[in-house]
C-alpha positions in Angstrom: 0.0 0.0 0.0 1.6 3.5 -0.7 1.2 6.2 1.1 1.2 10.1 0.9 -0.7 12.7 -1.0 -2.6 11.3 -4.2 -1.9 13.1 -7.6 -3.5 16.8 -8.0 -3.9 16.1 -11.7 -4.3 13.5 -14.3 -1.2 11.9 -16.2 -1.2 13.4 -19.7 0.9 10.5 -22.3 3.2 12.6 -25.0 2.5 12.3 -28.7 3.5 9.3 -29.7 2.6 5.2 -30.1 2.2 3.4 -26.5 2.1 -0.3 -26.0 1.7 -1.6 -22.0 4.0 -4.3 -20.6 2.2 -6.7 -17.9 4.1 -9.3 -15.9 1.8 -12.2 -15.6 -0.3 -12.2 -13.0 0.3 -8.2 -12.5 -2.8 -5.8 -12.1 -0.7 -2.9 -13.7 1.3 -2.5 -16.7 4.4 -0.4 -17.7 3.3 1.6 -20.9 6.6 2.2 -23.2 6.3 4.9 -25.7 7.6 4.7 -29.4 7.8 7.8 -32.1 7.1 5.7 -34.9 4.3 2.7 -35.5 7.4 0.5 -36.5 9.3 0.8 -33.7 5.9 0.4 -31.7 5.9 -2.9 -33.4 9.2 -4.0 -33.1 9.1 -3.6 -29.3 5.8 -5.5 -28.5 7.4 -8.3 -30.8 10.3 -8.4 -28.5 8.4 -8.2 -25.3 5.9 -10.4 -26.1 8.3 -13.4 -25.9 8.5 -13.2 -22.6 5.5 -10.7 -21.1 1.7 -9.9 -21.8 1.6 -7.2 -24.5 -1.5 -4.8 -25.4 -1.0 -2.2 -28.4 -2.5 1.0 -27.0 -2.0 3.1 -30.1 -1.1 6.4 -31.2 -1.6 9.4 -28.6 -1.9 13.0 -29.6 -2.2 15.9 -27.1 -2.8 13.7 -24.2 -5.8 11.8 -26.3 -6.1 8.7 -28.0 -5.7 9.1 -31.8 -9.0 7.2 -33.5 -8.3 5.9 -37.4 -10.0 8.4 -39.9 -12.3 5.8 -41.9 -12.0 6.8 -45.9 
């Protein structure tokens, strides 16, 4: 259990692609931030030998970037 004063504001995530590392069995993950979808890629490939690995996607200002549908 930790202890002190909570956060006075939310996390904001730089611009960028985010995937989130879990050890199994862990509630929480460690999210790892790329600057290009490839090298997003590359690294869940490499974790995901050995961890849990969820693509979070690309994050701009602090938001969640949604694919533009043609």
């Amino acid at each position: 259990m930790r202890t002190g004063r909570p956060r006075e504001r939310a996390i904001t995530l730089r611009d960028g692609f985010y995937i989130e590392i879990y050890n199994s069995g862990e509630g929480k993950g460690l999210k790892l931030r790329s600057e290009t979808e490839e090298a997003m890629e590359l690294a869940a490939k490499q974790y995901s030998r050995f961890k849990k690995v969820v693509i979070l996607g690309e994050y701009k200002n602090g938001v969640k970037r949604v694919a533009e549908s043609a």
